[in-house]
C-alpha positions in Angstrom: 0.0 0.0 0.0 2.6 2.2 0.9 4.5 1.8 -2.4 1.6 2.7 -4.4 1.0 5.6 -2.4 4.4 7.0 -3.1 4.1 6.4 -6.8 0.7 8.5 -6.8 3.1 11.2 -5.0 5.5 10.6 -7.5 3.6 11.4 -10.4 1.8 14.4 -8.9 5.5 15.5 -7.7 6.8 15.2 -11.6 3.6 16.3 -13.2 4.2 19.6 -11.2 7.8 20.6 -11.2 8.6 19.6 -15.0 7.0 22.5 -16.9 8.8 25.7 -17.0 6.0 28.1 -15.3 6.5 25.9 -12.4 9.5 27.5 -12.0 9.1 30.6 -12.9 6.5 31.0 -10.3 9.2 30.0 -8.2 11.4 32.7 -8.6 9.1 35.1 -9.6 8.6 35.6 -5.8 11.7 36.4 -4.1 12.6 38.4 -7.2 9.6 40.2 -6.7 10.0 40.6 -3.1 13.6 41.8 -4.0 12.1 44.6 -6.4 9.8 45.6 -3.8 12.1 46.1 -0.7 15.4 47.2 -3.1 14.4 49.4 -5.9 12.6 52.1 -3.4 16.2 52.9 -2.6 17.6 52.7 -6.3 14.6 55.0 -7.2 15.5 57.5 -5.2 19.2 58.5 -6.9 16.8 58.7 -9.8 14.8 61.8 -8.3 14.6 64.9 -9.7 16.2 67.4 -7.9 12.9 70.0 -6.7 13.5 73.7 -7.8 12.1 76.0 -5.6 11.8 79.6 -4.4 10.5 81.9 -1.3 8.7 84.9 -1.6 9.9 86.8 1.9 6.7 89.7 2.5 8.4 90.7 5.7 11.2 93.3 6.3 13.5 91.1 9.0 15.6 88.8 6.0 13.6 85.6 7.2 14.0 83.8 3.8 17.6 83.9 3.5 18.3 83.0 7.2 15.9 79.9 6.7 18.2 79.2 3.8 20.9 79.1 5.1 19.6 77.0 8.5 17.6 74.6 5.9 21.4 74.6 4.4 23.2 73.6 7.2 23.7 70.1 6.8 25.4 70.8 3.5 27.4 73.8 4.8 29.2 71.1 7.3 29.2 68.5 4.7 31.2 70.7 2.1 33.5 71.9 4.5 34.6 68.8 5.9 35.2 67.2 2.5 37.7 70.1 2.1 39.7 69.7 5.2 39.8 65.9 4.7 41.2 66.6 1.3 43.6 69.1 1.8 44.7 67.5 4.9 45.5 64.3 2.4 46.4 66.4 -0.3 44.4 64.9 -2.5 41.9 68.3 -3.1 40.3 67.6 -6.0 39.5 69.9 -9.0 35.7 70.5 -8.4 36.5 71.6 -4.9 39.8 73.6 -4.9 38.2 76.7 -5.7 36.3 76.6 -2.1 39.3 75.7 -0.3 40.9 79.1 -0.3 37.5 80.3 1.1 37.5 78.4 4.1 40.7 79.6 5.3 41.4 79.9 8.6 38.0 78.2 9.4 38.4 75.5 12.2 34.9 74.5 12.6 31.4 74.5 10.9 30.3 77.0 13.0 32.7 79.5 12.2 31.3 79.8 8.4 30.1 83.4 7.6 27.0 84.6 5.6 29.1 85.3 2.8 31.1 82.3 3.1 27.7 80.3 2.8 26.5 82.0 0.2 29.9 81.1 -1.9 28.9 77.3 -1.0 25.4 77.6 -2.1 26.4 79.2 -6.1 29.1 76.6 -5.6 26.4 73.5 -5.2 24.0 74.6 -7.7 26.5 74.8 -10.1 27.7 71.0 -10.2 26.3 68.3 -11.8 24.6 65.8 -9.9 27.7 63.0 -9.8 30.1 65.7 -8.2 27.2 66.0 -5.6 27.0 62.6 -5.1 30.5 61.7 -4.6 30.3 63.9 -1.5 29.4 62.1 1.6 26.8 63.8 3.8 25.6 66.2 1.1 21.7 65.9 1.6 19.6 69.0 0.8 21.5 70.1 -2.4 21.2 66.8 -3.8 17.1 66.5 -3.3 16.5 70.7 -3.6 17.7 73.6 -5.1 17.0 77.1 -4.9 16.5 79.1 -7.4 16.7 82.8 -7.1 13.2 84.5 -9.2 15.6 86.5 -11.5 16.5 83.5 -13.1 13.3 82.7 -13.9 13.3 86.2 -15.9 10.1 87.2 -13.1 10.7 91.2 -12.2 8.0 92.7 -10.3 8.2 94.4 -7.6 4.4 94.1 -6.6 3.5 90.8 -4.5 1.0 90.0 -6.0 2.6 89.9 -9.6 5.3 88.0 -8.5 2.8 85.4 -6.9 1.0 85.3 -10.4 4.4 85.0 -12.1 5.8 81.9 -9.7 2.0 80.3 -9.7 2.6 80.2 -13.4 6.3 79.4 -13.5 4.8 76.2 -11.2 1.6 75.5 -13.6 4.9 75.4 -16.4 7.0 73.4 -14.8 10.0 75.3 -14.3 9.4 75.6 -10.3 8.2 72.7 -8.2 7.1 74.1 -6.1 7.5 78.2 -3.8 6.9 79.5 -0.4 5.7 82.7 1.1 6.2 84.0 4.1 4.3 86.3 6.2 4.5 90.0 6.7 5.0 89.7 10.2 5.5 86.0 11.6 6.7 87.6 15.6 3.3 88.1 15.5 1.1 85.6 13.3 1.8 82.7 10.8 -1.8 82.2 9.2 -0.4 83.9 5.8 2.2 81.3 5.6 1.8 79.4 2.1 3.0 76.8 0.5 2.5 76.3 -3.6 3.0 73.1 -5.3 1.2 71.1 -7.6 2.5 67.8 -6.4 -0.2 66.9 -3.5 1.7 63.1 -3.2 5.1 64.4 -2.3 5.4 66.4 0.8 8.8 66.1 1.5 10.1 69.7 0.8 7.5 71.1 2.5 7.5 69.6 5.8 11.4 70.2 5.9 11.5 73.7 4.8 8.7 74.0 7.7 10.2 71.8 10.4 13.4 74.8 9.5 11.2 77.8 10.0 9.7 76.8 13.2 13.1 76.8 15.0 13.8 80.1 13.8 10.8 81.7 14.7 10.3 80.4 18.1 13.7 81.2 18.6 12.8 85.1 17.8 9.8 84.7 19.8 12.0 83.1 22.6 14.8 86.4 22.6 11.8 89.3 21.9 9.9 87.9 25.2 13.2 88.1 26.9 13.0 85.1 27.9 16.6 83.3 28.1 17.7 80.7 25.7 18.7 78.0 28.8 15.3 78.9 30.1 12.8 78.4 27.1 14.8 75.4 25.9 13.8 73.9 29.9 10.3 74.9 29.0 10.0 73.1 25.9 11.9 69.9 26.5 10.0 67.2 25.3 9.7 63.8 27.6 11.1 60.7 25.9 11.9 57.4 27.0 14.9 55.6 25.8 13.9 52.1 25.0 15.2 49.5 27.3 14.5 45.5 27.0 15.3 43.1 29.1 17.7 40.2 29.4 17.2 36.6 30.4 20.0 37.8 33.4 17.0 40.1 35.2 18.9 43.6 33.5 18.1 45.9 30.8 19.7 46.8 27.5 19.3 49.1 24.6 16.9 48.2 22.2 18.7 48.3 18.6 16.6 48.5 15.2 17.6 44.8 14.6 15.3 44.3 17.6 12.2 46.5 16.2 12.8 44.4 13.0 12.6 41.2 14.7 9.4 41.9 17.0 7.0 42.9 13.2 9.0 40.4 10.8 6.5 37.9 12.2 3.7 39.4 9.9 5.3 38.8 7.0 5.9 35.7 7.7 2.1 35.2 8.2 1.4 36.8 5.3 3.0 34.5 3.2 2.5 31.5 5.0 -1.1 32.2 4.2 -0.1 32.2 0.2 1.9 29.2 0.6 -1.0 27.1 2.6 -3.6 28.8 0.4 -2.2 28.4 -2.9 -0.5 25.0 -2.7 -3.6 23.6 -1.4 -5.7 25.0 -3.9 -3.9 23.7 -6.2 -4.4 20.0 -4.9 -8.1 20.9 -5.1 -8.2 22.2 -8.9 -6.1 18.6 -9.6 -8.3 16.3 -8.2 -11.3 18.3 -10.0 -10.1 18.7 -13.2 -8.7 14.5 -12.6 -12.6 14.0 -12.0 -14.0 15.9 -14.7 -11.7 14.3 -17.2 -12.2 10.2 -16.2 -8.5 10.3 -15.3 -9.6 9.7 -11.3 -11.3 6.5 -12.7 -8.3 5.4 -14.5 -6.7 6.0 -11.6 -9.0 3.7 -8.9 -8.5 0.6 -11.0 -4.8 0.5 -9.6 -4.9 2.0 -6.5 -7.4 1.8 -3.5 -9.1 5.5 -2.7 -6.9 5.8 0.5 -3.9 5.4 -1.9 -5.0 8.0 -4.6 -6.2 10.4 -1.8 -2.7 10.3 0.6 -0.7 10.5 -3.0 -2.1 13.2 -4.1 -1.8 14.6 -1.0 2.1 14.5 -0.4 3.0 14.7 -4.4 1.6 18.6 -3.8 3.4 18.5 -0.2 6.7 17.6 -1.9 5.8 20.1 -4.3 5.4 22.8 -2.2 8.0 22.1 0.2 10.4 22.7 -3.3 8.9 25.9 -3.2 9.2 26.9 0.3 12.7 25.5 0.6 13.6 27.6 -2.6 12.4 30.8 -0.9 14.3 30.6 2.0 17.5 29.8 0.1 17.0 32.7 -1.5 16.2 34.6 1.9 19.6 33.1 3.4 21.2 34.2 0.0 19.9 37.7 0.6 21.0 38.2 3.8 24.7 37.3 2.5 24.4 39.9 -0.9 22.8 42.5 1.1 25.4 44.2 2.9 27.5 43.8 0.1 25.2 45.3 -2.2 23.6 47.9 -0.8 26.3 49.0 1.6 25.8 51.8 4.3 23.3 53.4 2.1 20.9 50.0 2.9 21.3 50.0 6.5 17.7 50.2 7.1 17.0 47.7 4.5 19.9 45.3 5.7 18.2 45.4 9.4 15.3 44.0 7.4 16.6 41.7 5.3 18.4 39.9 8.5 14.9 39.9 10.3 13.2 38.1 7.6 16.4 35.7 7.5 16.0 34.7 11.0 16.8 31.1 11.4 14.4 30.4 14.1 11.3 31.9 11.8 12.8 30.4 8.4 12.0 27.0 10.5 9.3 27.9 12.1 7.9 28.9 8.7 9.1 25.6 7.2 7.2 23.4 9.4 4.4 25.4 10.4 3.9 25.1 6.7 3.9 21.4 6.7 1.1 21.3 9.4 -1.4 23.8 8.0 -0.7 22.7 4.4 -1.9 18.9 5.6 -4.5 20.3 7.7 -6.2 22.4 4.9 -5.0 19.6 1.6 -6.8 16.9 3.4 -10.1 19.6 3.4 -9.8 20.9 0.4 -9.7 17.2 -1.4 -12.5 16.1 0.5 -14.3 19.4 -1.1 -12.8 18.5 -4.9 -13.8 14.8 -4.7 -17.2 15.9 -4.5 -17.1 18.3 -7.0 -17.3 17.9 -11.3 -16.5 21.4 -12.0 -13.9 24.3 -10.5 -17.6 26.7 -10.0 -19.1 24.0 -7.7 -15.2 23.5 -5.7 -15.1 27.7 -5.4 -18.7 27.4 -4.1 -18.0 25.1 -1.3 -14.8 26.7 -0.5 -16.5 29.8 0.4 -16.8 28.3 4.4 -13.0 27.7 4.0 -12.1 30.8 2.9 -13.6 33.1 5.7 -12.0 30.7 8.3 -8.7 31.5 6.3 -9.2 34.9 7.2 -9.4 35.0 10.7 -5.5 34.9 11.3 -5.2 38.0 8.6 -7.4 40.0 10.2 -5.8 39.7 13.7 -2.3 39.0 12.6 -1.0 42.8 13.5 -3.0 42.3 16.5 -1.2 39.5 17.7 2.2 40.9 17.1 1.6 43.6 19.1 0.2 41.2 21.8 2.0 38.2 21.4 0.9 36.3 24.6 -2.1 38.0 25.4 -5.2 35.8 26.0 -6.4 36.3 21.7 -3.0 34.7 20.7 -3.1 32.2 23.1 -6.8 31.2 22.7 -6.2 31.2 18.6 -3.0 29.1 18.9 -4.6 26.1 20.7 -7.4 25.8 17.9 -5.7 23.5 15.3 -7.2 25.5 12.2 -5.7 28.8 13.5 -2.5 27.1 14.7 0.2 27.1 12.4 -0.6 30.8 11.3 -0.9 32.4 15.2 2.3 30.1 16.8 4.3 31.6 13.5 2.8 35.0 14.2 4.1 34.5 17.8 7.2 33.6 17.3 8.8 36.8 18.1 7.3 36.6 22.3 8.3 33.7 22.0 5.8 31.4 23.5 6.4 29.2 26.4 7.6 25.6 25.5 4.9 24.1 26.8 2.8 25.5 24.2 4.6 24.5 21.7 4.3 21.2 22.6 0.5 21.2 23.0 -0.7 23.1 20.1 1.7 20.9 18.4 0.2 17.7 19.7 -3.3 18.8 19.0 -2.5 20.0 15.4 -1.0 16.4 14.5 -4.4 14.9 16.4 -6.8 17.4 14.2 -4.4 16.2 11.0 -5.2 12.7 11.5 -8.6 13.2 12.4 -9.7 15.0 9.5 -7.1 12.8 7.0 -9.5 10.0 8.5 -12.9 11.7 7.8 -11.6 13.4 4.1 -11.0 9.6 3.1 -14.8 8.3 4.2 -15.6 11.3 1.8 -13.2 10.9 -0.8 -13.7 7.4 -0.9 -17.6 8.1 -1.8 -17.5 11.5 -3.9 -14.8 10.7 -5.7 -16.9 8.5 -8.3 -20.1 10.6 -8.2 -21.5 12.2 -10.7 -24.2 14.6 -11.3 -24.9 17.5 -9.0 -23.0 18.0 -6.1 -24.2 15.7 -2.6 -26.2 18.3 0.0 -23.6 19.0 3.6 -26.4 16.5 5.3 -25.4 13.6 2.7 -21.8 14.3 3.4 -22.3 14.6 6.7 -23.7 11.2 6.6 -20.4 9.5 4.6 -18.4 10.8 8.1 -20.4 8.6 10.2 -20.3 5.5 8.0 -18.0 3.0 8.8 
């Protein structure tokens, strides 16, 4: 019995991995995946850098302090580069002109007005791989500032130069401008901000986040109140995040740490896919097998049981190639990544080495085992009674909102991983694989491993045991599909 039982695997097994789109759905997944989580931070050396100007409608030279605040960053960046270079003596071309500027300078802080100014024309006036080679340069590289001359605008009304920039915006020359208020000591309603672009906020919020610490800093020195005192005043209460160790202290929480605690959910997620898919696939087999006489074919050389548990494990095997292919190439990326991507990645290399995690690769690995022979042995039952894919989607509907349950409550969990909702879901056998892999990051205690485990295998042979009574019936039926009181009735049969 057993030898015929492996053959049926066998064939299902070959049948599956032998055409090409079998494997190109495999690697069209981590490749996608790849795309997904890499080329957000390809895209973004692809950006166009955003032009943009400031109409100042006070009297107190706000726009070209903000400039040179927003600026800042860059300011430091430049100069550094310089003193590393000359103190090397490797200055190179694009930046020798500067270094005579900076003579004398010791420290970022020490650049003058004009001095920042000479940087600025400097910046704009490089292409974007010179701006690129220098490390730290930020704001030049995403924005530039572009003086309304240049635009050929001359007015000296307000309003006229608001019509002209509004228009130089509609055109395309300007990304976006700002203006600032006649008298922001007193008032900041008239603020504005002008931009066509209503998805990318970026600029704005910076430029903002800039003139906010000037202006309260006016505020601050025109109420007299002194600069120690207000910065008391508006200290802001944070926590630094502590964890603790199995030795009873505490230690600092890293981003490796964060990454670890929500990788979990992904993990769900596409455990889901895997159980979901792979099984349906056993399901579309075995009703296409029936539609077409091949099941009958079939029966004459093997016993029901035989078919059934063959098909079953030919599509385990099958999608155990499939898992085991994605987390090679999960291990795989977490070796390219740092190489790679380099500093510039750091955020996505925390990432990568969450989802790389040996422990949930396993976890994933056999939790996928269980809930794909919990849910193959269902969904065969379902196909053996079935003669066409419109009456197997129509019976699956009960299966499907089950399925759902551990989606819906999967960021839940995470955030609660041994609260009462993940512990009562993880000791009900349909819910099991998906909330002990969602819970892996708590971890849970031992024990409960070792129960839900025990009840999963007990719910796996159980309903193995009462998908063959079915099986063995539906499978040569024909005609419309038996009523749930008929099936019901094949479960209690002998």
């Amino acid at each position: 019995m057993a030898s015929k039982t492996l053959l049926v695997a066998q064939r299902e097994y070959v049948e599956n991995i032998r055409t090409k789109t079998f494997w190109i759905g495999i690697f069209i997944v981590p490749v996608l995946i790849g795309a997904a989580m890499g080329v957000g931070v390809l895209l973004q050396k692809f950006k166009e850098v955003q032009r943009y100007t400031v109409v100042d409608l006070g009297e107190e030279g706000l726009a070209e302090e903000a400039e040179r605040k927003f600026r800042a960053a860059d300011f430091t960046a430049l100069f550094r580069e310089i003193r590393k270079q000359s103190e090397s003596g490797s200055l190179q071309e694009e930046l020798r002109s500067l270094a005579a500027t900076f003579e004398g300078v010791e420290e970022p802080e020490d650049i003058t007005g004009e001095q920042q100014l000479a940087l600025l024309n400097w910046t704009y006036n490089q292409p974007q791989a010179v701006r690129d080679r220098i490390e730290g340069l930020s704001t030049s590289q995403r924005y530039e500032y572009v003086d309304p001359d240049e635009l050929g605008v001359e007015a000296s009304d307000p309003a006229e130069l608001r019509k002209a920039l509004t228009k130089a915006v509609n055109d395309g020359d300007l990304f976006a401008y700002f203006v600032l208020g006649e008298d922001p000591a007193t008032t900041l309603s008239d603020f504005q901000f002008i931009c066509d672009n209503q998805t990318d906020d970026a600029l704005r919020r910076a430029y903002q986040n800039t003139l906010t610490e000037i202006i309260r800093a006016k505020r601050i020195k025109e109420a007299g109140i002194r600069r120690k005192v207000a910065e008391h005043i508006q200290e802001r209460v944070t926590f630094k995040k502590k964890k603790s160790t199995e030795t009873g202290e505490d230690e600092d929480v890293e981003d490796e740490d964060v990454a670890n605690q929500w990788a979990p959910i992904g993990f769900v997620y596409f455990l889901w896919i895997a159980i979901f898919s792979i099984a349906n696939l056993l399901l579309t087999n075995t009703v296409e097998e029936k539609s077409n006489r091949i099941i009958e074919v079939l029966l004459s050389s093997v016993s029901p049981a035989q078919l059934m548990h063959g098909k079953i494990y030919g599509i385990a095997f099958t999608g155990m190639t499939i898992i085991g292919t994605w987390v090679v190439f999960a291990l795989l990326a977490a070796w390219l990544a740092p190489s790679l991507l380099g500093d510039s990645g750091g955020s996505l290399n925390v990432l990568i080495a969450a989802i790389s995690n040996t422990g949930y690769l396993m976890s994933f690995v056999l939790y996928f085992l269980g809930g794909y022979l919990l849910y193959a042995a269902v969904l065969v039952a379902i196909g053996s009674v079935c003669n066409t894919l419109k009456e197997a989607q129509n019976l699956m509907q009960p299966v499907m909102t089950l399925l759902m349950v551990p989606l819906i409550a999967m960021v839940f969990i995470t955030q609660e991983p041994n609260g009462t909702v993940a512990k009562v879901l993880s000791f009900i056998p349909i819910y099991t694989p998906f909330t002990m892999m969602n819970r892996a990051a708590g971890p849970p205690e031992t024990w409960e491993y070792i129960v839900t485990s025990a009840l999963l295998v007990l719910t796996i042979w159980l309903t193995f045991k009462a998908a063959g009574k079915v099986f063995r019936v539906g499978v040569l039926m024909t005609g419309n599909p038996p009523k749930l009181r008929e099936i019901l009735g094949w479960l209690w049969k002998s």
